[in-house]
VOPAGU-2260 file (C-alpha; in pm, 1 decimal, decimal comma):
REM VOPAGU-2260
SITE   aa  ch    i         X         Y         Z
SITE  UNK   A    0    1712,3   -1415,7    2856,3
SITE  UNK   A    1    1866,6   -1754,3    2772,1
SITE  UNK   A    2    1958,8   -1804,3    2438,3
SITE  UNK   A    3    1780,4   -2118,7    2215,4
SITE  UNK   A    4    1888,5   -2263,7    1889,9
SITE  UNK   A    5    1630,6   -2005,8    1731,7
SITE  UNK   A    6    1758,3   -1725,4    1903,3
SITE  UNK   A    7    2138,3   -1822,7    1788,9
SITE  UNK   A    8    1987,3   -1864,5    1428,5
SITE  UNK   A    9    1842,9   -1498,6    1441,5
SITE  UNK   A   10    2176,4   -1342,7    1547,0
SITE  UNK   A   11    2352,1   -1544,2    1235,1
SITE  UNK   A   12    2065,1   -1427,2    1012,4
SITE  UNK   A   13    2107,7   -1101,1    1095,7
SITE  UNK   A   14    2462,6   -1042,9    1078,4
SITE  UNK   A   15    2428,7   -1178,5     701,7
SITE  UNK   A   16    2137,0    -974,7     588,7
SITE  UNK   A   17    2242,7    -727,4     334,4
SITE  UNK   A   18    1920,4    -488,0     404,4
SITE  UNK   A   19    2066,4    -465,6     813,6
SITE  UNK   A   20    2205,6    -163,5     805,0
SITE  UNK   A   21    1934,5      19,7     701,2
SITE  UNK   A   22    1733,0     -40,1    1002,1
SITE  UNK   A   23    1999,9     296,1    1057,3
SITE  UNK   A   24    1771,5     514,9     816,1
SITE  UNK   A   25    1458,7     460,5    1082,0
SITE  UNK   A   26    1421,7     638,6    1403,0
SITE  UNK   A   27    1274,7     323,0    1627,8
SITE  UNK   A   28    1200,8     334,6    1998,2
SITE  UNK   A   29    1437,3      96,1    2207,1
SITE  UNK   A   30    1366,5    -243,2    2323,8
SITE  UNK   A   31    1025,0    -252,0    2121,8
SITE  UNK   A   32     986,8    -503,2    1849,0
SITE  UNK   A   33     794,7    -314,4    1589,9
SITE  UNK   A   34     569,0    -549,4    1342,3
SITE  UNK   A   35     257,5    -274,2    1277,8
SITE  UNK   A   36     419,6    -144,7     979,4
SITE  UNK   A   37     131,6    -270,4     778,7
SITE  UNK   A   38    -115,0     -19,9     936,3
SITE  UNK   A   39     197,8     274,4    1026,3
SITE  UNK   A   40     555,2     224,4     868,4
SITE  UNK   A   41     832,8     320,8    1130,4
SITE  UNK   A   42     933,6     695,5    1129,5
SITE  UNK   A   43    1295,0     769,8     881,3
SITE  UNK   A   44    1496,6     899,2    1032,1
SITE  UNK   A   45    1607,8    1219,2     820,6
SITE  UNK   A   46    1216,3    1326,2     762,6
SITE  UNK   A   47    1224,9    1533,4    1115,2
SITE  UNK   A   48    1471,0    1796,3     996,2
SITE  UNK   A   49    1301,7    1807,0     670,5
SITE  UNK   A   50     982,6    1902,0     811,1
SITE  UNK   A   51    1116,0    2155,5    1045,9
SITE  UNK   A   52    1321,3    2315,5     742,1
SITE  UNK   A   53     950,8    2323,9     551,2
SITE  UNK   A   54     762,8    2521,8     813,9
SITE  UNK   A   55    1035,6    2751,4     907,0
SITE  UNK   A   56    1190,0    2858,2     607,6
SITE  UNK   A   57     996,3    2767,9     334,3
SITE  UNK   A   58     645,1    2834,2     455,9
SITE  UNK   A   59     782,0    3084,3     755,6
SITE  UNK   A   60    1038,2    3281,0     532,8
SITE  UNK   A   61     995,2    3230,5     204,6
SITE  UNK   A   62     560,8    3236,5     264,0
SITE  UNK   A   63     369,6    3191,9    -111,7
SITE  UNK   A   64     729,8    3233,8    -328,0
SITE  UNK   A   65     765,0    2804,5    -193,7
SITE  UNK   A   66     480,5    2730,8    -452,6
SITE  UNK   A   67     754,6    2827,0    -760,2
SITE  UNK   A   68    1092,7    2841,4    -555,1
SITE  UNK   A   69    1042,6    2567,8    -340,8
SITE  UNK   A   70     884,7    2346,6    -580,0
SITE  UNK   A   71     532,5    2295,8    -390,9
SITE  UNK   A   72     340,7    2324,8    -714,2
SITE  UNK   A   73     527,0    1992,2    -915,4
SITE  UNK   A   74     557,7    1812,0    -625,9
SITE  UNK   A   75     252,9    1559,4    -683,0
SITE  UNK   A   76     408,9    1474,2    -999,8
SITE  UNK   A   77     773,1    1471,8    -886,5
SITE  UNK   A   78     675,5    1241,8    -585,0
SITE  UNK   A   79     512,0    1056,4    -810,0
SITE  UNK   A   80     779,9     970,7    -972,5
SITE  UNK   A   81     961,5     905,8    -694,1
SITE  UNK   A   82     741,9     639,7    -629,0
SITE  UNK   A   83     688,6     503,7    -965,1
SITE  UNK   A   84    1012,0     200,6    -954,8
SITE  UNK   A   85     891,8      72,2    -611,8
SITE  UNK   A   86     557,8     -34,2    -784,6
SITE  UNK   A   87     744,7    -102,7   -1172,3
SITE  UNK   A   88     618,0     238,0   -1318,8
SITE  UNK   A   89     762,0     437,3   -1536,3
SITE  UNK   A   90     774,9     802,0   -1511,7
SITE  UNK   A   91     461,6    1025,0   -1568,5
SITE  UNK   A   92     201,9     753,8   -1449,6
SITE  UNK   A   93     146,4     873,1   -1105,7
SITE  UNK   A   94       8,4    1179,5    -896,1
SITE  UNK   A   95      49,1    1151,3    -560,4
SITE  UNK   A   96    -227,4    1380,0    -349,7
SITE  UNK   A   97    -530,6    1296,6    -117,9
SITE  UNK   A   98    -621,1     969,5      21,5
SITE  UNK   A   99    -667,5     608,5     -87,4
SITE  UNK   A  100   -1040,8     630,4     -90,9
SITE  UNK   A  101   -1048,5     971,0    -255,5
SITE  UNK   A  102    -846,9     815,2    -532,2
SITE  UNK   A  103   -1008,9     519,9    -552,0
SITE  UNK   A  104   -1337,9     657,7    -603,6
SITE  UNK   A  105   -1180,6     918,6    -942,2
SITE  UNK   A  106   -1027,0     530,7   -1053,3
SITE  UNK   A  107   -1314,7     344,8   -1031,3
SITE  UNK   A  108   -1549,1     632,1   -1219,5
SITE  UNK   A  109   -1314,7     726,4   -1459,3
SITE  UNK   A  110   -1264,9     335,1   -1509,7
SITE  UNK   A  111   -1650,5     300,5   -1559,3
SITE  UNK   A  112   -1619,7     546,2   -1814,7
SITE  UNK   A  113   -1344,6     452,9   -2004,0
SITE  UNK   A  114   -1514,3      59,2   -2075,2
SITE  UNK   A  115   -1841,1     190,7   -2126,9
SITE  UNK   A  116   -1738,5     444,7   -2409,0
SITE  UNK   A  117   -1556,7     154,6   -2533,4
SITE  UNK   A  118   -1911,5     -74,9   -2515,6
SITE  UNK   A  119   -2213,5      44,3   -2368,3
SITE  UNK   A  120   -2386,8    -284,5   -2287,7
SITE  UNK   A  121   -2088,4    -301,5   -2015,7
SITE  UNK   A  122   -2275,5    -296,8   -1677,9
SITE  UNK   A  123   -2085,1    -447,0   -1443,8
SITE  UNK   A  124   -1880,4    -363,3   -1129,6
SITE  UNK   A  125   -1678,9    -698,0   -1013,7
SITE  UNK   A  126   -1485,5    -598,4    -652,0
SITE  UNK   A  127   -1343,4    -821,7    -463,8
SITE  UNK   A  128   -1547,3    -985,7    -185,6
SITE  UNK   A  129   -1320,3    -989,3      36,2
SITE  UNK   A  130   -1173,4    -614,7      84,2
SITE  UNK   A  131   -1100,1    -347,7     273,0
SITE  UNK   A  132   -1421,0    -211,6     366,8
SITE  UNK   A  133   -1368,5     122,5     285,8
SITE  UNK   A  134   -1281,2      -4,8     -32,3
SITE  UNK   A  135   -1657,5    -204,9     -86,1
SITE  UNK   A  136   -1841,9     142,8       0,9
SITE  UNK   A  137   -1640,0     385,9    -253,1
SITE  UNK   A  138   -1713,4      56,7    -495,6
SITE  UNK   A  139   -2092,8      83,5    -421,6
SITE  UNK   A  140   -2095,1     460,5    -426,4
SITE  UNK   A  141   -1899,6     441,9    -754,7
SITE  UNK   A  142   -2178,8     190,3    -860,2
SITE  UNK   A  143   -2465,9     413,2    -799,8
SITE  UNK   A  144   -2312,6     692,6    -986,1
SITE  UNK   A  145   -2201,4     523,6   -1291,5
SITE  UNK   A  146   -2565,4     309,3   -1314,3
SITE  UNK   A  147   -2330,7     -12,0   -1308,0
SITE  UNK   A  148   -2454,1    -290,9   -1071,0
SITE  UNK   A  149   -2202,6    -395,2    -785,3
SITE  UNK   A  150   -2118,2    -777,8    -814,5
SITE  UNK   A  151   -1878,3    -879,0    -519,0
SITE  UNK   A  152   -1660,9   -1146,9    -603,2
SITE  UNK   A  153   -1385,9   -1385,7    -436,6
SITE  UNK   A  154   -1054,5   -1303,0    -630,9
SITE  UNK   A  155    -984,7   -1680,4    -717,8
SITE  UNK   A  156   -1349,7   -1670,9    -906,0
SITE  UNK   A  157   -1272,6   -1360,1   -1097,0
SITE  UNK   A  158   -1162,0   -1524,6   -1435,7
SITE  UNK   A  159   -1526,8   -1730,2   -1402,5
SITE  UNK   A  160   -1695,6   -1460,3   -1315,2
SITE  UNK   A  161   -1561,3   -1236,6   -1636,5
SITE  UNK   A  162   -1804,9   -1182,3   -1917,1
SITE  UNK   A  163   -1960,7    -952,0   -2187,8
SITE  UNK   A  164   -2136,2    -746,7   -1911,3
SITE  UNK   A  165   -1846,1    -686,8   -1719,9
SITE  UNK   A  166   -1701,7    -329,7   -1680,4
SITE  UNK   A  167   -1463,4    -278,6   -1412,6
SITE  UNK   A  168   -1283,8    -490,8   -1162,4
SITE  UNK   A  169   -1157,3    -380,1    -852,8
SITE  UNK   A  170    -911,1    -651,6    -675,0
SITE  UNK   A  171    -633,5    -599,9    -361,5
SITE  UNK   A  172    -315,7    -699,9    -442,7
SITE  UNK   A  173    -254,9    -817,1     -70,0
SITE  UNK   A  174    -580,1    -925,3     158,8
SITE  UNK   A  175    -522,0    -666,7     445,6
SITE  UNK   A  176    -691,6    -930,7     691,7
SITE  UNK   A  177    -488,0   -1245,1     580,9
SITE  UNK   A  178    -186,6   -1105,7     407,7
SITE  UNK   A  179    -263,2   -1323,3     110,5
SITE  UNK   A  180    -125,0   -1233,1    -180,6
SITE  UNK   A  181    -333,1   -1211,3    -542,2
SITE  UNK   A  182    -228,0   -1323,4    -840,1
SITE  UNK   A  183    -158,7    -943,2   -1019,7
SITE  UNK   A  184     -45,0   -1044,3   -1332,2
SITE  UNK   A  185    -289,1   -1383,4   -1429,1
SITE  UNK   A  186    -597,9   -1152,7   -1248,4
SITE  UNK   A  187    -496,8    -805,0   -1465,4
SITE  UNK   A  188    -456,8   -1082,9   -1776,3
SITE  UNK   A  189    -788,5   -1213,5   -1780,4
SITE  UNK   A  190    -948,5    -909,0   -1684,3
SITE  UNK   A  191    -768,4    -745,1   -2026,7
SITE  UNK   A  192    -875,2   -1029,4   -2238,9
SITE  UNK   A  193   -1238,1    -977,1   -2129,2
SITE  UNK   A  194   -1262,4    -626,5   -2257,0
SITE  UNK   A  195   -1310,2    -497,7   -1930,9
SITE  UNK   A  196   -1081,4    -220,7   -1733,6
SITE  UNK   A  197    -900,3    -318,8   -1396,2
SITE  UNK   A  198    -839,8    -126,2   -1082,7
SITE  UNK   A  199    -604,3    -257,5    -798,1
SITE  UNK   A  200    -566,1    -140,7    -496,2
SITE  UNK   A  201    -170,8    -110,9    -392,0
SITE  UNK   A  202    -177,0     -51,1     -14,4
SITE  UNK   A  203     -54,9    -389,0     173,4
SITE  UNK   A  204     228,8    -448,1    -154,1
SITE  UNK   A  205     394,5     -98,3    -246,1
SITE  UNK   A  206     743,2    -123,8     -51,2
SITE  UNK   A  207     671,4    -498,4      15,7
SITE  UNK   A  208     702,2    -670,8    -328,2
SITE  UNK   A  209     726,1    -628,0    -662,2
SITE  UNK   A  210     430,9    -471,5    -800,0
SITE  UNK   A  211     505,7    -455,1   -1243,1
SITE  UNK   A  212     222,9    -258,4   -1292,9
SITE  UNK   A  213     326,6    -144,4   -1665,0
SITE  UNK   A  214     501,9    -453,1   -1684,0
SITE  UNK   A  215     119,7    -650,9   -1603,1
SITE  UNK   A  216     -60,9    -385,9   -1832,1
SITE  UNK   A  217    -262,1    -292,3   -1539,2
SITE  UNK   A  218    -473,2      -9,3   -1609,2
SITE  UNK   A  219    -558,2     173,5   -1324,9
SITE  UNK   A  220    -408,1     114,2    -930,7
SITE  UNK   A  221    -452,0     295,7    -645,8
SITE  UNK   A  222    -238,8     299,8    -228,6
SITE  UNK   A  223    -108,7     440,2      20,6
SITE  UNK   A  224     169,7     598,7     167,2
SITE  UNK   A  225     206,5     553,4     520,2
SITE  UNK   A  226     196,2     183,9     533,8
SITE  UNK   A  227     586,2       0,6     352,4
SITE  UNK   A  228     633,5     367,0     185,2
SITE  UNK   A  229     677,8     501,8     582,4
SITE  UNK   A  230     511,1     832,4     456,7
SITE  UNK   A  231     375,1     892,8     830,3
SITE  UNK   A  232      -9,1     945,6     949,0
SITE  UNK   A  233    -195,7    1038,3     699,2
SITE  UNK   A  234      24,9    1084,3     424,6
SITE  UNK   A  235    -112,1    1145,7      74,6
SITE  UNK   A  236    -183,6     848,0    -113,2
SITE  UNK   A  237    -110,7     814,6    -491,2
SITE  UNK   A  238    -352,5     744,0    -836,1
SITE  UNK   A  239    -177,9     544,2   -1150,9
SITE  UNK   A  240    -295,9     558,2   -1479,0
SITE  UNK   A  241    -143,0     400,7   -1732,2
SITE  UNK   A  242     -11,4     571,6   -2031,4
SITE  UNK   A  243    -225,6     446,6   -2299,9
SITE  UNK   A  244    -565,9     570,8   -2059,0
SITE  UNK   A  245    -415,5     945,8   -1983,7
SITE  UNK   A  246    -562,5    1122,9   -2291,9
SITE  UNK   A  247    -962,9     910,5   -2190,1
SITE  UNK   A  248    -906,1     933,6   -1833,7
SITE  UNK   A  249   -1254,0    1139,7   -1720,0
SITE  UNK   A  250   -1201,2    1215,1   -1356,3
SITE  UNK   A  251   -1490,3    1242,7   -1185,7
SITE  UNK   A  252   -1342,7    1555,9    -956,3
SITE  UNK   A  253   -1227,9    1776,6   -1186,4
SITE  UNK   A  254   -1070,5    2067,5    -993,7
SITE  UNK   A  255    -863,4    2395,1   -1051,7
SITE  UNK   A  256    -554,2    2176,7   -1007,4
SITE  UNK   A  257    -606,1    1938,7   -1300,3
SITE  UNK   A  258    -688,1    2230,7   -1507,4
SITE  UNK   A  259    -494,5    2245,5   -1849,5
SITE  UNK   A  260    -435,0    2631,6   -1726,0
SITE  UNK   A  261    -511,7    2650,3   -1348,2
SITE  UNK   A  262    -441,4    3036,2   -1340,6
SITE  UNK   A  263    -681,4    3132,4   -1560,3
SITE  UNK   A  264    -949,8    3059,7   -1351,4
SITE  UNK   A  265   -1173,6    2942,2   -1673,9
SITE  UNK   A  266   -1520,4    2852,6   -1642,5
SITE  UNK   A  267   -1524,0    2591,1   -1865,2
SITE  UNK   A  268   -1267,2    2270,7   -1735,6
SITE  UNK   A  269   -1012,1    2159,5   -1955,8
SITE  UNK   A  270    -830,4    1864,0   -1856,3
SITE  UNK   A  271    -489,3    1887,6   -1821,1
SITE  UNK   A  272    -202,7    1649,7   -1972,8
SITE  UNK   A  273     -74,2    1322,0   -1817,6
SITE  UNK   A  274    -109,6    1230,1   -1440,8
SITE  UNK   A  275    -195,2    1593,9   -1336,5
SITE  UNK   A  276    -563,1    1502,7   -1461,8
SITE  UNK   A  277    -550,2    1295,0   -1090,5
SITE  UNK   A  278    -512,5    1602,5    -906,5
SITE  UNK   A  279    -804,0    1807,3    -754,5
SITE  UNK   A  280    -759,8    2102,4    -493,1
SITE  UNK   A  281    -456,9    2224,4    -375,6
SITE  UNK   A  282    -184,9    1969,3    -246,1
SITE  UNK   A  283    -117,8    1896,2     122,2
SITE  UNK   A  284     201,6    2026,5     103,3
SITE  UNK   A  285     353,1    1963,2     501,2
SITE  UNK   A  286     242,3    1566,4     430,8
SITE  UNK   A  287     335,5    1597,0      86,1
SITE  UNK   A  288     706,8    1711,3     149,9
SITE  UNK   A  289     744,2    1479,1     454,7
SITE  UNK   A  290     656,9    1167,0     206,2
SITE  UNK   A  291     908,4    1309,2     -11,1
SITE  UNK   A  292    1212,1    1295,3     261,6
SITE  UNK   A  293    1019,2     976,3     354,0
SITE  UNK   A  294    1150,0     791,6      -2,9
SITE  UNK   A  295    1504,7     882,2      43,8
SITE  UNK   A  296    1509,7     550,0     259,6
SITE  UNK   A  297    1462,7     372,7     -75,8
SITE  UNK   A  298    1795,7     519,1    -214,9
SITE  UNK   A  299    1996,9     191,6    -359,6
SITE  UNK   A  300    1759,3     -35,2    -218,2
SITE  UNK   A  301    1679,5    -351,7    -433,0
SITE  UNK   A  302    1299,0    -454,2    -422,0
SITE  UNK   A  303    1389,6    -820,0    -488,8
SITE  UNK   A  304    1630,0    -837,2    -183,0
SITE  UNK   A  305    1290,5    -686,9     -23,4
SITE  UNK   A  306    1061,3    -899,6    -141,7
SITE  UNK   A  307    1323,3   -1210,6     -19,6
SITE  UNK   A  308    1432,5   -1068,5     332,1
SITE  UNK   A  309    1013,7   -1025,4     371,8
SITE  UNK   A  310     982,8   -1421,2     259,2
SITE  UNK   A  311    1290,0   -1582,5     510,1
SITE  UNK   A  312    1153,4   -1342,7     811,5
SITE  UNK   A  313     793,3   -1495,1     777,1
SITE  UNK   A  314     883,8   -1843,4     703,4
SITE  UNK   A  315    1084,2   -1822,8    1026,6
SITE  UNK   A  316     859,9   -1624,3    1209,7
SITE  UNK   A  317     607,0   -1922,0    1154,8
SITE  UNK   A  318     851,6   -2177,5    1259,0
SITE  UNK   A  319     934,5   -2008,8    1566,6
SITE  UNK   A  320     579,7   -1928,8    1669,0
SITE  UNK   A  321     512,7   -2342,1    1573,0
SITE  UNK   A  322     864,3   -2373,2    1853,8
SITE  UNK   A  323     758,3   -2155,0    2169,4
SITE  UNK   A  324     371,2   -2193,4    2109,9
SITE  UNK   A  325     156,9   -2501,9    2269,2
SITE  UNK   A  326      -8,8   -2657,8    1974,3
SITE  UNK   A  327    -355,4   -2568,4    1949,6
SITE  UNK   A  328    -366,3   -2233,7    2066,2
SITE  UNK   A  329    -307,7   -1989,7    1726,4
SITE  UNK   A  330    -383,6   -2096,1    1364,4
SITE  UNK   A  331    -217,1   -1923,8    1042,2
SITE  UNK   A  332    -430,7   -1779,1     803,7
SITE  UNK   A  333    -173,6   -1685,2     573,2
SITE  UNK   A  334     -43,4   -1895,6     296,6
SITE  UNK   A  335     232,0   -2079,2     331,4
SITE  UNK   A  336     339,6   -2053,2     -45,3
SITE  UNK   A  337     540,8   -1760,3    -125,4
SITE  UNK   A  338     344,0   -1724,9    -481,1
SITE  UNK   A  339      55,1   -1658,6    -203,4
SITE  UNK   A  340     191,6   -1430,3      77,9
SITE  UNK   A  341     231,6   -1080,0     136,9
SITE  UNK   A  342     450,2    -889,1     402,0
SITE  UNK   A  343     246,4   -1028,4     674,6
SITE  UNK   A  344     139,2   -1304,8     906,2
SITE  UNK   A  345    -212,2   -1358,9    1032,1
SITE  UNK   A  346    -292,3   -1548,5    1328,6
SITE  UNK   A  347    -599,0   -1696,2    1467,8
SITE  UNK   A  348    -677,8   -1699,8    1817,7
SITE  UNK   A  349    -910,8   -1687,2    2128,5
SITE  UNK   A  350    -913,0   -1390,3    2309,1
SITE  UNK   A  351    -728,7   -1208,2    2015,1
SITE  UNK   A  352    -771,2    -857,5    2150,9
SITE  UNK   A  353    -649,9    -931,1    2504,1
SITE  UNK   A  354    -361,4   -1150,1    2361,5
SITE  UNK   A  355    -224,7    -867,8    2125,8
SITE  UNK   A  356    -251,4    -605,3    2422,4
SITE  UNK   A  357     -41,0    -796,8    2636,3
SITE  UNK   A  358     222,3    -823,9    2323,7
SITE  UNK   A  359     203,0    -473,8    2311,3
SITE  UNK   A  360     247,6    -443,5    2680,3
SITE  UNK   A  361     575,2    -704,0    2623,4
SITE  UNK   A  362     712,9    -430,6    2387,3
SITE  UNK   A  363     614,8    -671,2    2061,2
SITE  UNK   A  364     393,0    -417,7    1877,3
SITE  UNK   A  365     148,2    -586,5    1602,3
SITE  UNK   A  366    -235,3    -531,2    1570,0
SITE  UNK   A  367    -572,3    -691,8    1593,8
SITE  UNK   A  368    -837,9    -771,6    1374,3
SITE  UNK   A  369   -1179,2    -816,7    1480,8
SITE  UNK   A  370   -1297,9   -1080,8    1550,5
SITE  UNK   A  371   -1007,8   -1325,3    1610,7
SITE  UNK   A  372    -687,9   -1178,4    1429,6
SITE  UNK   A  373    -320,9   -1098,5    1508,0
SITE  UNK   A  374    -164,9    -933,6    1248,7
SITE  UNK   A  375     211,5    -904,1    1199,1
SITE  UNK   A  376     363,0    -692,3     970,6
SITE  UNK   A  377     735,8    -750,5     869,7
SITE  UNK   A  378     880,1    -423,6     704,2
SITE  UNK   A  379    1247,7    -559,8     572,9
SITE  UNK   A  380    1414,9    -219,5     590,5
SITE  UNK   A  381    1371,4    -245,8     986,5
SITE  UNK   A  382    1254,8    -537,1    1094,8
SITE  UNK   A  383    1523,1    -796,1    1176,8
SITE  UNK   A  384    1518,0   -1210,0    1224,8
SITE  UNK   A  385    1597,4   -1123,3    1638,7
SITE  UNK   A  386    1291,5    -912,7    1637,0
SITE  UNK   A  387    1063,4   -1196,0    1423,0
SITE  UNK   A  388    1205,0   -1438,9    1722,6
SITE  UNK   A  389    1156,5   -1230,5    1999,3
SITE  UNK   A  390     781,3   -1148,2    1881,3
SITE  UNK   A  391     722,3   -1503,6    1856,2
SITE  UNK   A  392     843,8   -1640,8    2215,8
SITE  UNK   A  393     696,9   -1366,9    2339,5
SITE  UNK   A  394     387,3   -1517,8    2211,8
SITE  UNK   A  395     450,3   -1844,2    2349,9
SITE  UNK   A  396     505,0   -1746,5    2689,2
SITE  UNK   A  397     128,3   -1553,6    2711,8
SITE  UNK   A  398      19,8   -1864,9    2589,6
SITE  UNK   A  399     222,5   -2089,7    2805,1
């Protein structure tokens, strides 16, 4: 390969980044450019060992005693907490356990409940038009249960669209399609000031930027682990409540786990204290523990060196994609602003699918969005300004 002023600029950026070395905590196959951390964060390195050590001696030697000696039974809180400063929580807020939608649907019920107790003329669900589609169905289910009638709504319309009726709002902090980037704080504002309860949904921003949920007053927020938080396939995703909900909060899957006394096997449910009213049946412990190991990546790591590493790779990204590729042939539908953008860059194309295939082929690994998207996903703790280059001129030469 011959090198190019862009190329030479990526080897200069990279010797000065600060977050570099940690690329060290990832186990990364060679000579692929990895930008898919969006959908599946890169594997850390350390959580292989830590695995094995949890199926051989803890479940294969030390069998049921792991629940109390081990510490299976507190880890939902304890990885909670864990994961409480990457999204500006403080501790006791968050229970980590089952998956985005599963949690989504006990926020968006107990969130129903908690403004209509307040007012009972509240009969409203506003959800963002534009989401994650998963996301739209748990909102409609939610809907049907709660007798509150779905209203979908662009984000940017959600301060007009506020009113006496309004309940709940459920908004994405970053579009997963566009990688645009919502307004937490001015959204979670107005939403306050109309009486109504919000709901975010955390899954494109957690271990991208700074979230400030207590900081924002948010009331209830919702993501993933396996996306910036590298918690691996499947891993359990987390529920927040803020403090001044915990004693309301009316889960809407009560279970033997959230019991105030789960050993006495009770008839009657009593609600336990704090974030362990998120839990339900018994944690996923092997998923759980490899999360856990997951977040020691995160040790010393500054989220606002994050969020700016994730800004300078885009912006150059972009201008080396507007370098190597013909005009004409891919659009941006990301922002350009920073106040605007999330972790990612979304491309428009023809012949999206085929295009991103033969990246993939190239060993420059992104995704596709039907019908026309190529999404990018640019992970600071691995990701590098050689690799944001190289994806890009790879790019240009399918194209040239």
């Amino acid at each position: 390969m011959s090198e190019t002023p862009l190329s030479i600029r990526a080897e200069l950026l990279d010797a000065e980044d600060g977050l570099g070395k940690l690329r060290d905590r990832f186990t990364l196959p060679p000579g692929v450019v990895y930008l898919d951390g969006n959908s599946l964060g890169a594997l850390p390195a350390a959580v292989g060992d830590r695995v094995a050590d949890v199926v051989h001696r803890e479940w294969g030697e030390l069998l049921i005693r792991s629940w109390t000696e081990s510490g299976w039974w507190t880890a939902p809180e304890r990885i909670g907490d864990r994961i409480a400063p990457l999204v500006g929580a403080a501790p006791g807020r968050i229970v980590v356990g089952d998956s985005t939608s599963v949690n989504l649907f006990k926020a968006l019920v107990a969130a129903a409940r908690l403004a209509v107790a307040d007012d009972p003329g509240r009969d409203e669900l506003l959800v963002d038009a534009t989401t994650f589609p998963t996301d739209g169905y748990i909102a409609a289910s939610a809907a049907r249960m709660t007798g509150l009638r779905l209203v979908p709504v662009e984000p940017a319309a959600v301060p007009g669209a506020l009113g006496p009726r309004t309940a709940v709002v459920l908004l994405n902090h970053v579009d997963y399609r566009t990688g645009r980037l919502h307004d937490l704080p001015g959204l979670t504002r107005a939403v306050r000031a109309a009486g109504a309860v919000s709901v975010w949904d955390l899954c494109h921003s957690a271990g991208a930027l700074p979230v400030g949920l207590d900081e924002h007053g948010v009331d209830l927020a919702v993501g993933c682990t396996y996306k910036y938080l590298n918690g691996g396939p499947g891993a359990p995703a987390y529920l927040y409540v803020a403090e001044r909900h915990q004693a309301a909060f009316d889960s809407p899957l009560p279970g033997w786990n959230s019991h105030a006394e789960p050993f006495a096997m009770s008839p009657e449910y009593v609600a336990a204290e704090g974030p362990r009213r998120g839990r339900v049946g018994t944690p996923d412990i092997l998923s759980m523990l490899a999360l856990e190991s997951a977040l020691d990546v995160w040790d010393g790591v500054s989220l606002a060196e994050v969020r700016a590493k994730s800004l300078a790779l885009t912006d150059f990204f972009l201008e080396c994609v507007d370098a190597y590729v013909p005009p004409g042939r891919v659009e941006s539908v990301t922002p350009t602003a920073h106040a605007e953008r999330g972790s990612q860059i979304s491309l428009r194309c023809e012949d999206a699918a085929g295009v991103m295939a033969e990246l993939v082929r190239r060993g420059v690994v992104g995704d596709y969005r039907a019908p026309d998207v190529l999404r990018f996903g640019f992970t600071p703790l691995y990701v590098g300004f050689a690799d944001a280059e190289r994806a890009a001129r790879t790019l240009g030469h399918i194209f040239g």
